[in-house]
C-alpha positions in Angstrom: -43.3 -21.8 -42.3 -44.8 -24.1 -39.6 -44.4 -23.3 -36.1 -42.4 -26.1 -33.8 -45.1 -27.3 -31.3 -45.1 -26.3 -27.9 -43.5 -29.6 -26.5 -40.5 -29.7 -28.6 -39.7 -25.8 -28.2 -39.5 -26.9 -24.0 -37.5 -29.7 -25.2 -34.8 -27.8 -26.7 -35.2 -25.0 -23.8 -34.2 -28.1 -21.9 -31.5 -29.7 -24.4 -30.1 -25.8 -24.6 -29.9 -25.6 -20.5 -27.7 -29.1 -20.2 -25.5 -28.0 -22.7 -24.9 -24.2 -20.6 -24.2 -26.0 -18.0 -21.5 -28.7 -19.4 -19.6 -26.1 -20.9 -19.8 -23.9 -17.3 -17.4 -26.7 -15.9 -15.2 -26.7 -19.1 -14.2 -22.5 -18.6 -11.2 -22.4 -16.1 -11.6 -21.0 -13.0 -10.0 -18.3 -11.7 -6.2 -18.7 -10.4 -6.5 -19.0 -6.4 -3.7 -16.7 -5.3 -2.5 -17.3 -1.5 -2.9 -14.2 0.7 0.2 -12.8 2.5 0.0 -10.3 5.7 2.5 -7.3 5.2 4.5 -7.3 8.8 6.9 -3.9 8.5 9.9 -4.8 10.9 9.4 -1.2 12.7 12.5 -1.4 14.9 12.6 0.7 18.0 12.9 4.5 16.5 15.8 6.5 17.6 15.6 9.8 19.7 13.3 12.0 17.6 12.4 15.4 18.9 8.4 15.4 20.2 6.8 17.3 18.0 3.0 18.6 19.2 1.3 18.4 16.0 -1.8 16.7 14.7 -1.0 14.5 11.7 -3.0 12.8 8.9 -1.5 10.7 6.5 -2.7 9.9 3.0 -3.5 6.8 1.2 -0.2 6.8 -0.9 -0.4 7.6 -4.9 0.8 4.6 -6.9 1.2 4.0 -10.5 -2.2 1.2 -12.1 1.0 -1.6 -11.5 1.3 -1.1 -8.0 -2.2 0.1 -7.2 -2.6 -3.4 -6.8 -3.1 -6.6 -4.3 -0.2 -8.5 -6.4 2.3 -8.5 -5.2 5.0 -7.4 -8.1 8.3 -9.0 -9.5 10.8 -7.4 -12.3 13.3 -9.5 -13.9 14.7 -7.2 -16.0 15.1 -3.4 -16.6 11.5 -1.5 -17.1 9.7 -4.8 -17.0 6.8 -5.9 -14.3 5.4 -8.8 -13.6 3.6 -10.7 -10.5 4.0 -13.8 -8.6 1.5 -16.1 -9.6 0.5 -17.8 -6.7 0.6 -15.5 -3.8 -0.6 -11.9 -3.2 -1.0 -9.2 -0.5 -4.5 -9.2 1.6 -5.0 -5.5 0.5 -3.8 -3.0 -2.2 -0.1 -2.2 -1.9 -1.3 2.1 -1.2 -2.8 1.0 1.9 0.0 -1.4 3.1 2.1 1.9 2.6 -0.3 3.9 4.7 -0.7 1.5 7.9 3.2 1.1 7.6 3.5 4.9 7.6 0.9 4.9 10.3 2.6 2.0 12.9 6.1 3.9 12.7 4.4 7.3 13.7 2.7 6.0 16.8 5.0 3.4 17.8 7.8 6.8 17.7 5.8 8.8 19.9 7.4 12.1 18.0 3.6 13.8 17.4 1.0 14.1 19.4 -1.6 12.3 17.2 -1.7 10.7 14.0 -4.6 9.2 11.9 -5.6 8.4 9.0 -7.0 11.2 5.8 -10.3 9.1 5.6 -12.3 11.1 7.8 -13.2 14.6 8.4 -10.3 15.5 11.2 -8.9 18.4 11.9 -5.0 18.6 11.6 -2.1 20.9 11.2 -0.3 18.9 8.8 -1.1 16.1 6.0 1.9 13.7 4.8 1.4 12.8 0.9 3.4 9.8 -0.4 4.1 9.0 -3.7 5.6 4.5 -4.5 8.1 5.0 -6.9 8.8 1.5 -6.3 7.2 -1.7 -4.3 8.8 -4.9 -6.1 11.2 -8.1 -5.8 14.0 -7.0 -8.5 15.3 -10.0 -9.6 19.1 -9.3 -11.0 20.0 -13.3 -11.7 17.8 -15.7 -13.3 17.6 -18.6 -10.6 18.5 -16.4 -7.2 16.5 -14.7 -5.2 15.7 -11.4 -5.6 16.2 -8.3 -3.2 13.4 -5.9 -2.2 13.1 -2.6 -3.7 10.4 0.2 -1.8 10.6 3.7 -3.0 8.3 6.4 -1.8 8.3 10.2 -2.5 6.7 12.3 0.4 5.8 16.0 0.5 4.3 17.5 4.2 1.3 19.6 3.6 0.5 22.5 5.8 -2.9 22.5 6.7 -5.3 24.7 5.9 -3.0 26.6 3.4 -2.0 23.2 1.6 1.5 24.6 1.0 4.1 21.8 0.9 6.9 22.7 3.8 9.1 20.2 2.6 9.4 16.8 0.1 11.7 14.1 0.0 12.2 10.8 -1.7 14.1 7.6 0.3 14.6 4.1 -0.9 14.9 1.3 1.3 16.4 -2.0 0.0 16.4 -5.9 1.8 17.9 -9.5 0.5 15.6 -12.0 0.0 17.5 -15.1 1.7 15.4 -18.1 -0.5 13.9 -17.8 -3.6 10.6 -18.3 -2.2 7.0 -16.3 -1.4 7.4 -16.4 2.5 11.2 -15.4 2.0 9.9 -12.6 -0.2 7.1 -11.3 2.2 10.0 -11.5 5.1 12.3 -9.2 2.6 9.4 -6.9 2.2 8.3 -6.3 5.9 12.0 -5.2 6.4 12.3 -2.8 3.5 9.3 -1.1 4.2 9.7 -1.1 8.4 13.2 0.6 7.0 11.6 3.3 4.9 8.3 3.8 7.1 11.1 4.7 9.6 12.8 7.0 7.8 10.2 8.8 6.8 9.1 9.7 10.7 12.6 10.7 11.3 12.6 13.2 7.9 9.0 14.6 9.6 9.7 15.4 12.5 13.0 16.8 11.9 11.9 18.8 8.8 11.6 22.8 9.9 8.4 23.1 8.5 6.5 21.1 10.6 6.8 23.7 13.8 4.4 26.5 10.9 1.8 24.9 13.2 -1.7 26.4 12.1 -2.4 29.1 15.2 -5.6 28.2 15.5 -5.1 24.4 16.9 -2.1 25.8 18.6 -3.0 24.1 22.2 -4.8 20.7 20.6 -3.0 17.7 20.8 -6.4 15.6 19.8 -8.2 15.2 17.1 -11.7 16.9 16.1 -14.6 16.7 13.8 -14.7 19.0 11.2 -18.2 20.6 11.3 
């Protein structure tokens, strides 16, 4: 069999390239989603006991659905879905967490709060589970109302025995069948359940089993 000669093989290298590249522009793109800030509507707490604890709260657990910048719709019973054009500028868990985070701080009931990302010291860890983070649509053309769920278990540090669990659900109307609408409907449902989840903490018994040996600590510390 004869061998093409060198010039036409660097032809068809060429001929091949241009043809890559037409078909590049002919694949669609990916959808370009806007990106909505999560705002909680933390109202001003009501008068919650000061506990002086140290308190780190987890990244929430969330099922693969929710784990997830979109920001999720259901429009019938067991079904999930996502608005196509819009989603949240971070994964839902961590929305959750600054929420949770916001309402402890701005309620002034413990004497610190922070994040379980780093190696702190505490006397307590709060665990969340979303059961729930979605616009539940129960009409085909209205708007849909807000459903956030979250289960929350208060871990005693450094025993990791759970004082005390819960599970809330906070609910808002969405007033337009519309993204912005939406993201207004979320910041209040979650603001709502953020809130009621400092109120269960710091009322729950458990959280005065303070661990003896940061008894008189009301800051934080490096774990060596």
């Amino acid at each position: 069999m004869s061998r093409l000669p060198a010039r036409a093989i660097r032809f068809l290298a060429l001929l091949f390239s241009f043809v890559l590249t037409g078909c590049g522009g002919l694949l669609p793109e990916p959808p370009k989603r806007q990106l909505y800030r999560l705002e909680p509507a933390l109202a001003s707490p009501p008068r919650l006991p000061r506990v002086p604890v140290q308190l780190l709260v987890a990244v929430p657990i969330a099922p693969a659905g929710l784990d997830t910048a979109r920001i999720a719709l259901s429009r019938m019973p067991l079904s999930l879905d996502y608005f196509a054009d819009a989603e949240w500028a971070d994964r839902a868990p961590l929305l959750v967490q600054t929420a949770l985070i916001d309402a402890f701080e701005k309620s002034g009931a413990v004497a610190a709060v922070a994040r379980d990302s780093a190696a702190f010291r505490a006397d307590f860890v709060l665990e969340t589970t979303i059961r729930d983070f979605q616009a539940a649509y129960d009409a085909p053309n209205g708007p849909p109302r807000i459903s956030v769920a979250l289960n929350g278990k208060l871990v005693k540090i450094p025993e990791r025995k759970i004082v005390g669990q819960t599970s809330l659900t906070r609910e808002a109307p969405v007033v337009a069948n519309e993204i912005p609408a939406v993201v207004r409907a979320f910041g209040e449902a979650l603001g709502a359940a953020a809130g009621d989840m400092v109120a269960w903490t710091v009322n729950n018994p458990g959280l005065s089993q303070r661990r003896t040996s940061l008894h008189s600590r009301t800051r934080f510390v490096h774990a060596p």
